[in-house]
C-alpha positions in Angstrom: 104.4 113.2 -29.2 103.4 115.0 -26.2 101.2 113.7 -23.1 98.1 114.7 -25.1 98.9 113.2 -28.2 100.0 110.0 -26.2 96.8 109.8 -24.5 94.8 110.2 -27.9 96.7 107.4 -29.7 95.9 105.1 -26.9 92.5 105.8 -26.9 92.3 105.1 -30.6 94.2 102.0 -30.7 92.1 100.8 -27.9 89.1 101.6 -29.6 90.0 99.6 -32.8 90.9 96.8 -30.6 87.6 96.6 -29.0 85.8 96.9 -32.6 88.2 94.1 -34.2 87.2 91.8 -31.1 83.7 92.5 -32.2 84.0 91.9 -35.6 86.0 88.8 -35.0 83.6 87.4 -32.8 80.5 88.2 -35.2 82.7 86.5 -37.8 83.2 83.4 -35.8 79.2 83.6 -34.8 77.8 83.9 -38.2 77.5 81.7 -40.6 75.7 78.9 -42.7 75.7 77.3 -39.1 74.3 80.3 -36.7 75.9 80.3 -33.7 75.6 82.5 -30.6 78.1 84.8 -29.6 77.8 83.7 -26.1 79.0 79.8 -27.9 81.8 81.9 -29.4 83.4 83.7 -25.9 82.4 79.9 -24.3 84.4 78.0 -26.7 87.6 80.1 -27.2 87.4 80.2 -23.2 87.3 76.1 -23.1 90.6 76.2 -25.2 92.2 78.5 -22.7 91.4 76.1 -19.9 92.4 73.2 -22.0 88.9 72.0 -21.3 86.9 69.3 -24.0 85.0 70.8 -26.6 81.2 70.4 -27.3 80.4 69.6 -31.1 79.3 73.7 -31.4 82.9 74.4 -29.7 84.5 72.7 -31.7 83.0 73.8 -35.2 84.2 77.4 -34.0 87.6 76.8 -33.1 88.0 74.2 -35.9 86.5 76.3 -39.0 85.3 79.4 -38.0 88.4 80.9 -35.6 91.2 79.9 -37.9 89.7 82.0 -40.8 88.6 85.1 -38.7 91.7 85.6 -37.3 93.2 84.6 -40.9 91.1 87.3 -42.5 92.5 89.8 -39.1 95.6 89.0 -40.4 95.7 89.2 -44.1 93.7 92.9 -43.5 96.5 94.0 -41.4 99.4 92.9 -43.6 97.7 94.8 -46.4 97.0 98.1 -44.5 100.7 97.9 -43.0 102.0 97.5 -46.7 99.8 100.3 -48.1 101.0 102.6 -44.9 104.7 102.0 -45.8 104.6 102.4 -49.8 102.2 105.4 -49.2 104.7 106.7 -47.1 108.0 105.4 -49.1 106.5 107.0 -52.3 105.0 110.1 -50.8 101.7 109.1 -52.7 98.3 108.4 -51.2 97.5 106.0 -53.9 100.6 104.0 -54.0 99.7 100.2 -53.0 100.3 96.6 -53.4 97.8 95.8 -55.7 98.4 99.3 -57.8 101.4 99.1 -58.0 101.6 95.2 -59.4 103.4 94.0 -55.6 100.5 91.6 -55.4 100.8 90.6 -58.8 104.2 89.5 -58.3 103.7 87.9 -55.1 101.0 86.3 -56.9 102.8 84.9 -59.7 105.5 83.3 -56.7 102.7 81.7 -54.9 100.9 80.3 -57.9 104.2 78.9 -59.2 104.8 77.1 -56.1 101.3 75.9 -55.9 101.6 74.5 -59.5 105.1 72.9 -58.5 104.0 71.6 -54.8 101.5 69.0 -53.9 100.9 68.2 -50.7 102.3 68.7 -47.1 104.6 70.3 -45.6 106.5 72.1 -48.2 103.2 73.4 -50.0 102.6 75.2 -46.7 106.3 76.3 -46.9 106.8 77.2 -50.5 103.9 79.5 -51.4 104.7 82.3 -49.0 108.6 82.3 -49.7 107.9 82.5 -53.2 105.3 85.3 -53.1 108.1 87.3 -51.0 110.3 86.9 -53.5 107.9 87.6 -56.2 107.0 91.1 -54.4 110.6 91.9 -53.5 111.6 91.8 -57.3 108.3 93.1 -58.3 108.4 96.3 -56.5 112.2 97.1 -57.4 111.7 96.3 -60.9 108.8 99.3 -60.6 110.9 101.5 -58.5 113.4 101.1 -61.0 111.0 102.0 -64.2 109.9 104.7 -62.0 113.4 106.8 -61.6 114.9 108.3 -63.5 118.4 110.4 -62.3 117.5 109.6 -58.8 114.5 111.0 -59.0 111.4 109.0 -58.7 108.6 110.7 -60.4 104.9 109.6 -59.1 103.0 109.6 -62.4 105.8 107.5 -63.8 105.3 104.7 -60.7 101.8 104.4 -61.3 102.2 103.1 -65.0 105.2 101.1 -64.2 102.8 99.4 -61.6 99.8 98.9 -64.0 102.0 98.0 -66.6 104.4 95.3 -64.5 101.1 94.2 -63.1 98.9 93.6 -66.4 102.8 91.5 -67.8 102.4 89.7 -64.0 98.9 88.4 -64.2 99.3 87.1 -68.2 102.6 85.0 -66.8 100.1 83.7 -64.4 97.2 82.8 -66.7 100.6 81.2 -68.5 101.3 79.1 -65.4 97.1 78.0 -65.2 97.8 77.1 -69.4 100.5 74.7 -68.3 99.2 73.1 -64.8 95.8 72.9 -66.1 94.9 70.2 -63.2 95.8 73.1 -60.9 93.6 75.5 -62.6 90.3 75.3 -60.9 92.5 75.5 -57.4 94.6 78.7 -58.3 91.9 80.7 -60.5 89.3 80.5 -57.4 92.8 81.6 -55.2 93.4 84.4 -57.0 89.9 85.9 -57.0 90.5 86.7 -53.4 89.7 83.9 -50.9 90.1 82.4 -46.7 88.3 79.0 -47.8 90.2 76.1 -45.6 91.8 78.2 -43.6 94.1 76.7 -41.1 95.8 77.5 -37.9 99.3 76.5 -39.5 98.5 78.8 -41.9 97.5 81.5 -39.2 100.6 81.1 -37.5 102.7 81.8 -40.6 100.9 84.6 -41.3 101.6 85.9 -37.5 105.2 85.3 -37.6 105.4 87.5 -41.2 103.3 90.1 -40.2 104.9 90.5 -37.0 108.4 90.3 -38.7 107.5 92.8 -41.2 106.4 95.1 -38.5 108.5 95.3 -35.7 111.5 97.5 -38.2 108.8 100.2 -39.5 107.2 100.7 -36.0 111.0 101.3 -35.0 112.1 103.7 -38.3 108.5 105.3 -37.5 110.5 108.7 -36.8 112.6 109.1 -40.2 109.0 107.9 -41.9 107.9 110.9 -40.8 111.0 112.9 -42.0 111.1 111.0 -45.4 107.2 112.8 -45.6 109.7 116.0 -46.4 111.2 114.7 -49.1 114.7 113.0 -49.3 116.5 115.7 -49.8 115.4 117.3 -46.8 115.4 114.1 -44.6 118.8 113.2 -45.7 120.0 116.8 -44.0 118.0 115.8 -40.6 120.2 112.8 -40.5 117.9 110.2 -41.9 120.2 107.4 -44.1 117.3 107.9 -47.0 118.4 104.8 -48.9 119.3 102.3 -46.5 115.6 103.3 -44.8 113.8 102.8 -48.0 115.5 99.3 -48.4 114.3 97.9 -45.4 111.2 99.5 -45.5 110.9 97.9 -49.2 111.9 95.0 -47.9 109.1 94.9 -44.9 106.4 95.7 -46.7 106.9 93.0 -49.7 107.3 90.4 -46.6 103.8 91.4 -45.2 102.0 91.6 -49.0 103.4 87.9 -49.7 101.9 86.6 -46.4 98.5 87.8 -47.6 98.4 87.1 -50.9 100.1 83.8 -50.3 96.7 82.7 -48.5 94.1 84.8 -49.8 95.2 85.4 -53.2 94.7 89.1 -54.5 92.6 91.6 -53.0 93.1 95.0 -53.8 91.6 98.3 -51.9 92.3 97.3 -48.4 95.6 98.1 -48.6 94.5 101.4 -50.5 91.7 102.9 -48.9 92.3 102.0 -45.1 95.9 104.2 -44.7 94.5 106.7 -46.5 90.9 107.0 -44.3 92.9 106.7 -41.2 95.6 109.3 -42.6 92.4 111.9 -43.3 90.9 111.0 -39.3 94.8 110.7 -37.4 97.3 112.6 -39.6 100.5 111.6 -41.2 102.2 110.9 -37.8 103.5 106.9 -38.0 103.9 106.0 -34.6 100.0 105.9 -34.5 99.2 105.5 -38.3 100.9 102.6 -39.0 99.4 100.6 -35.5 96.2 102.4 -36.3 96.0 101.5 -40.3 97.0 97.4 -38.8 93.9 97.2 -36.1 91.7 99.1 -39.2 92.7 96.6 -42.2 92.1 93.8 -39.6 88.7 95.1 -38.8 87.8 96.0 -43.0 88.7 92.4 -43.8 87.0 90.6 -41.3 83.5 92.2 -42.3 84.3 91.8 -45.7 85.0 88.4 -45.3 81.8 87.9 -43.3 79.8 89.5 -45.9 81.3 87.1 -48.2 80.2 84.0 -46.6 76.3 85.6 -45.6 75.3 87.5 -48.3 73.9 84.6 -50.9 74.7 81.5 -48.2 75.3 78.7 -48.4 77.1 79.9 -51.8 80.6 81.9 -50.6 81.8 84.9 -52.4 85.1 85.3 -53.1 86.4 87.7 -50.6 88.3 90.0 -53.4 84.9 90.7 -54.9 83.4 92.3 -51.9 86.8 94.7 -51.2 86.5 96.0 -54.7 82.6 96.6 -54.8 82.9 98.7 -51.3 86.6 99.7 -51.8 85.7 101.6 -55.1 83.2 103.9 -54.0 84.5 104.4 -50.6 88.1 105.7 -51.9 85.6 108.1 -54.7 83.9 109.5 -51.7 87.3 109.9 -49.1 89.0 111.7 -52.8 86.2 114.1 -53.1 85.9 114.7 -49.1 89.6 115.0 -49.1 89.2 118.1 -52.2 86.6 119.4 -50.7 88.4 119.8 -47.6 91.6 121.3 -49.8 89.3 124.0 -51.6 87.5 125.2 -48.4 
């Protein structure tokens, strides 16, 4: 990347970080409970300075801070994920809900929800067993997918929908059987940041920042992989052992979300590919780029969520498929049109 392309990624990241600090701080100032965004700055700066907390402070940093920057979170992990399948695959519509990852992680988290009850090992267990519910998940489809070394795109897509539709009925198999759990994991699933807590937040962090920190660094044979594997493999890239660990980092970011927020599909589709159209295919400022963006997408969403018919919450999921939908029609046709002229 040369000294302009340098200085345009750090204007863009910079710029998304100065929206999602917006959006986070409308998030935490809106609400059934108005509060003003002068409260918000004022309270988060009363924690820094270990200072007491007013009753207002406290409702922000208690409730309304611990799901913003949840919501941040589970935004970024599903952007990050839809970067590195869309990449993996070579296919802009490759993502974890698509192709059934979020199912699978799904199935681990409700198992453990329906096997846990209380404490420290329900906070434990659902994440774990999403990550391993994606992990299989996703090589199960790659698998389905290839055949003599050659994974075929159309091919992926149905082993997704089709691993994904066998996913949710095991599921709605699990809510059969734990029927006192039922209520609990069906509103779950639909997509939700109700009770949020900073335990979970931290979890979340220490994932997403996990699951990160080996595709920012195999950001260069990403972009070689983009050639094809052939190709990349006589540039020197190790094609297999790179599509392992990306495998592997991208099912560790989709079980952190779901594991919390249940399943919420688009974000993970539609942000890459926006930011792909706007930045290009280069990783070392799509992936940070597609992170800050998903963070942003999914704070909003989840604001509209709680506002729209207040004091009644939507689920969160509902709102990312409703905008998702014809956002991703629009960016398709733009994208054609763009193709054809």
């Amino acid at each position: 990347m040369d000294r302009t392309g340098i200085r345009r990624a750090v204007v863009v990241l910079l710029a998304l970080a100065g929206v999602l600090v917006l959006a986070c701080v409308a998030g935490a100032a809106f609400g059934a409970v108005p509060v003003a965004a002068r409260d918000v700055v004022d309270a988060v700066a009363a924690v820094l300075r270990g200072a007491p907390l007013t009753p207002m402070q406290s409702l922000v940093v208690d409730l309304r801070l611990p799901r913003v920057v949840l919501a941040a979170l589970v935004g970024a992990c599903l952007a990050a994920a839809g970067t590195l399948y869309q990449a993996l695959f070579r296919n802009a519509l490759a993502d974890p809900y698509i192709l059934g990852v979020s199912s699978g992680a799904g199935l681990g988290a409700a198992l453990a929800f329906a096997i846990t009850g209380t404490g420290t090992l329900a906070l434990i267990a659902p994440p774990l067993a999403a990550f391993v519910g994606a992990l299989l998940t996703i090589l199960l489809v790659a698998s389905l997918a290839t055949r003599r070394g050659v994974m075929d795109t159309l091919s992926l897509l149905l082993a997704g929908v089709a691993v994904s539709y066998t996913l949710a009925a095991l599921t709605s198999f699990v809510l059969v059987v734990r029927r006192e759990q039922m209520s609990r994991i069906v509103f779950w699933m639909m997509g939700g940041l109700q009770g949020a807590t900073w335990a979970q937040v931290g979890i979340v962090a220490v994932m997403l920042a996990a699951g990160l920190a080996v595709p920012l660094v195999f950001a260069r044979e990403l972009n070689i992989m983009l050639l094809g594997d052939e190709r990349a493999g006589e540039l020197g890239v190790e094609v297999e052992r790179v599509k392992r660990i990306i495998l592997g980092a991208a099912s560790l970011v989709v079980s952190a979300a779901v594991s919390v927020s249940g399943l919420i599909g688009f974000v993970g589709l539609m942000t890459p590919h926006a930011a792909r159209l706007v930045l290009g295919p280069d990783h070392r400022l799509l992936l940070p780029a597609s992170v800050l963006s998903g963070a942003i997408v999914m704070v909003l969403a989840d604001l509209i969520a709680r506002v729209v018919l207040a004091p009644v919450e939507l689920p969160v999921g509902i709102v990312t498929a409703l905008a998702g939908g014809p956002v991703f029609v629009w960016l398709l046709v733009r994208s054609r049109r763009g193709a054809a002229l």
